[in-house]
C-alpha positions in Angstrom: 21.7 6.0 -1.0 20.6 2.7 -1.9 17.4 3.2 1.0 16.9 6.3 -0.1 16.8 5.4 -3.8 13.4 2.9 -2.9 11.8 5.7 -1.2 11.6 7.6 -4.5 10.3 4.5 -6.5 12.9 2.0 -7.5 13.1 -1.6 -6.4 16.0 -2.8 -4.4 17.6 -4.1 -7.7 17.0 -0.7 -10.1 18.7 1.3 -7.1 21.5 -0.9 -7.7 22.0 -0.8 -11.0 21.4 3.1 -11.6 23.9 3.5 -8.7 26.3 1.4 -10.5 25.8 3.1 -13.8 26.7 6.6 -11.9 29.2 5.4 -10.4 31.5 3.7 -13.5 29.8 5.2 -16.6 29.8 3.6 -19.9 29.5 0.1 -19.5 28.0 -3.0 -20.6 25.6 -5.3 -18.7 28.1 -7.7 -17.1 30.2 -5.2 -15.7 27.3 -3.6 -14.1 26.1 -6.8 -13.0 29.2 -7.6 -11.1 29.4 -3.8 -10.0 25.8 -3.9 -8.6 26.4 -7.2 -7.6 23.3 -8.5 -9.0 22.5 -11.5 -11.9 23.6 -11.1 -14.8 19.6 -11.8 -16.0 18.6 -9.7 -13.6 20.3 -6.7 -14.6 18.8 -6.9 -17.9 15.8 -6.8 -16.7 16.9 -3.7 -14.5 18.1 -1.9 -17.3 15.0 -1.9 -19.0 12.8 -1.2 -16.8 15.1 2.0 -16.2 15.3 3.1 -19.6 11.9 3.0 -19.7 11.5 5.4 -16.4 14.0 7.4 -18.7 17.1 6.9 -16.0 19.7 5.2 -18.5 20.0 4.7 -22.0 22.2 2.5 -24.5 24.8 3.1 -27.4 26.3 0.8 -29.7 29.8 1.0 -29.7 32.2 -1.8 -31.9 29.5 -4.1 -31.7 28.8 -4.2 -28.6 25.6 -2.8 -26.3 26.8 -0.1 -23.6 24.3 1.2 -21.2 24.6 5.1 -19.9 23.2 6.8 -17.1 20.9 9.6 -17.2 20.7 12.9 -14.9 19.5 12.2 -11.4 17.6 15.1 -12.1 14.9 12.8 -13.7 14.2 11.1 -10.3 12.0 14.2 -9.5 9.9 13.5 -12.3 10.1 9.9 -11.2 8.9 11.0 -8.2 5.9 13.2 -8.8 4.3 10.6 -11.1 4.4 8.4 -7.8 3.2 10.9 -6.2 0.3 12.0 -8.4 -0.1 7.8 -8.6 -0.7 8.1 -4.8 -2.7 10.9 -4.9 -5.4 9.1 -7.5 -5.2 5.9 -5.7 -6.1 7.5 -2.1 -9.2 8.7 -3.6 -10.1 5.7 -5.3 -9.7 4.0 -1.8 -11.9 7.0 -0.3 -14.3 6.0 -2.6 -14.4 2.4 -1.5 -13.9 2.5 1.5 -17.9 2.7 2.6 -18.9 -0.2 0.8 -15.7 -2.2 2.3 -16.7 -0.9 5.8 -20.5 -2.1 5.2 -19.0 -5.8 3.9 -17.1 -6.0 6.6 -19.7 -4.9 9.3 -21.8 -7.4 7.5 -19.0 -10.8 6.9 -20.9 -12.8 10.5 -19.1 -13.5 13.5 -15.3 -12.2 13.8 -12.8 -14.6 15.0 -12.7 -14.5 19.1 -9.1 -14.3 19.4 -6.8 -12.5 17.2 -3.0 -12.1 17.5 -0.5 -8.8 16.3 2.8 -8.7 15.9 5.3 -6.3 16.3 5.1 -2.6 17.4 3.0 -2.0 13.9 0.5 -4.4 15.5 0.2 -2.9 18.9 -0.6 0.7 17.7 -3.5 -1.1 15.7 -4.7 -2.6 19.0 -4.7 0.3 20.2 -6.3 2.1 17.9 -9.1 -0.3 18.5 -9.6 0.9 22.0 -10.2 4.2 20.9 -13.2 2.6 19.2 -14.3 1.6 22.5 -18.4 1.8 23.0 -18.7 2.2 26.5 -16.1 5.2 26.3 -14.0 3.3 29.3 -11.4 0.5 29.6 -9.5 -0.6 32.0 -5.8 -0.9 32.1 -3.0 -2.8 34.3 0.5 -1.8 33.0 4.1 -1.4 33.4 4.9 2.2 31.8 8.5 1.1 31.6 7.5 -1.4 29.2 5.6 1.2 27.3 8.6 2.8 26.2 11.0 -0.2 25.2 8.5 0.3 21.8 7.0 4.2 22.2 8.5 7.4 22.8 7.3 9.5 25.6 5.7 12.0 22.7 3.7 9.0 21.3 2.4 7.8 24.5 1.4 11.6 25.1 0.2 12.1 21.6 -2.6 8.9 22.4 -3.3 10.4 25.5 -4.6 13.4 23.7 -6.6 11.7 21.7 -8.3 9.3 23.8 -9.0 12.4 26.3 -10.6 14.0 22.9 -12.7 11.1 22.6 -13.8 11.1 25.8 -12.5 7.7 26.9 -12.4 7.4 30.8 -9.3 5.2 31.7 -8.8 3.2 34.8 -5.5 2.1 35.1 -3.2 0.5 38.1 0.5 0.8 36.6 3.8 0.5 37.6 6.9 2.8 37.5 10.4 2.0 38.3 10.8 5.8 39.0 8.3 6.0 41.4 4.7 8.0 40.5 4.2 9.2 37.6 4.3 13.2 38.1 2.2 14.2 35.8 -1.6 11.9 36.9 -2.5 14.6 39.4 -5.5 15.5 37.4 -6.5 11.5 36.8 -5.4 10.4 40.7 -9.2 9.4 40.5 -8.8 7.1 37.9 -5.1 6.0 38.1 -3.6 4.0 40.9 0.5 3.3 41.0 2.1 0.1 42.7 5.9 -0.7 42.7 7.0 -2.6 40.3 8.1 -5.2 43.1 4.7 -5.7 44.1 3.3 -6.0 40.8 6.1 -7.6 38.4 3.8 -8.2 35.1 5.3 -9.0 32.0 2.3 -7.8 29.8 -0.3 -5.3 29.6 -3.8 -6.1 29.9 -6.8 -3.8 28.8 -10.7 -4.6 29.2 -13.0 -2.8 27.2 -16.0 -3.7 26.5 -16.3 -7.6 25.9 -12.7 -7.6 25.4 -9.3 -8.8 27.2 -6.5 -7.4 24.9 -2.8 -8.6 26.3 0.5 -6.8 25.1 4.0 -7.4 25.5 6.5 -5.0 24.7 9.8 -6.6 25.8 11.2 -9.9 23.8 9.1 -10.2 21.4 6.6 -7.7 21.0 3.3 -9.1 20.2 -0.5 -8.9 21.4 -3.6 -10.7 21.7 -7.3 -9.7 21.9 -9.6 -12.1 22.9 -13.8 -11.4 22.9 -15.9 -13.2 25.3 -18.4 -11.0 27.5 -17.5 -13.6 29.9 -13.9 -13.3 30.3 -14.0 -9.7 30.0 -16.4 -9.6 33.1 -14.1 -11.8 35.3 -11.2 -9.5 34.0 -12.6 -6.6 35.0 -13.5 -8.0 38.5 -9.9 -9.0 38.9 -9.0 -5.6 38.0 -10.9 -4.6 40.6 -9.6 -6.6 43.2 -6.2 -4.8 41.9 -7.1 -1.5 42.1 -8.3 -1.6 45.9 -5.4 -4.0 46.8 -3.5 -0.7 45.5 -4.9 1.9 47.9 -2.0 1.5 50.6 0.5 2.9 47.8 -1.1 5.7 47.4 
């Protein structure tokens, strides 16, 4: 429950101390320290920042400090201050977010080449082709490598809303499987080669003055580079692709 103990709003260190205090009662600092296994310091600091969220409590007993644990049932309050916290702090970034939008519309030249990480970092790549001006791109990729990071209903759930942006895709892909069964309505548009003829290791996407490369095996990672020039030669070697694809159709 330790996990589940963050979510609600303790640190690491207050889960571990709360569920230490459950779990043996009555007891003093050092015996929830080595219970909890955390410092000895550090569990001071752990019980008071509890017994100020109301979730423990002290007695004196024989001279000596013992802290007590209160009702779980207090994590619900716990949680809907957090909550109502959120809440105020959503529309306090509401509120700011035109003016940061302008600053950063305004901040000069962006760097040319920028680098994500992870499969956080793709899906905010892609979110940036959705902001696509020219309403196209262009798209060689290997949809088994797709799913190593997304489900089948997240690849689906982008498609629907590129489609309701009105984003025109070109793509040339590859399918261990064979064609993909479900492009009938896109065969204009989409072009399939087997994955022997077209072994890439990354996907690549023009739009606009863009290049944006994405690898979703190993390490997942991606780049976006913007230069109008490489962009153009990308898109003519895309070309190329696409019409050295036509006897696999």
């Amino acid at each position: 429950m330790l996990k589940q103990l963050q979510e609600f709003g303790l640190s690491e260190n207050e889960a571990g101390v709360y569920l230490a205090s459950l779990e043996i009662g009555k007891a003093t600092a050092d015996e929830l320290s080595k219970h909890a296994n955390v410092k000895r310091p550090t569990t001071y600091v752990q019980i008071e920042s509890l017994m100020k969220k109301g979730l423990m409590s002290s007695v004196e007993k024989d001279k000596k400090t013992f802290f007590v644990p209160e009702s779980p049932e207090y994590l619900r309050r716990l949680f809907e201050k957090n909550h109502q916290e959120l809440k105020q702090q959503g529309k306090e970034l509401d509120r700011m977010l035109p003016d940061l939008a302008r600053m950063f519309e305004t901040a000069g030249e962006r760097p040319r080449v920028r680098f994500f990480e992870g499969k956080e970092g793709l899906i905010t790549m892609r979110e940036e082709f959705l902001k696509v001006k020219r309403k196209e791109i262009f798209a060689i990729f290997s949809h088994d490598a797709l799913l190593e990071v997304f489900s089948a209903k997240e690849l689906d759930e982008y498609s629907k809303r590129r489609l309701k942006a009105g984003i025109k895709t070109h793509a040339v892909y590859t399918l261990k499987a064979g064609r993909l069964p479900h492009v009938s309505a896109i065969t204009k548009y989409w072009r399939f080669v087997p994955e022997e003829k077209l072994p890439i290791g990354a996907d690549i996407v023009v739009f606009d003055d863009k290049v944006a490369l994405m690898a979703h095996k190993g390490k997942v990672m991606g780049v976006i580079m913007e230069n109008e020039e490489i962009a153009k030669s990308m898109r003519a070697m895309y070309q190329i692709i696409w019409k050295s694809a036509e006897e696999y159709q």
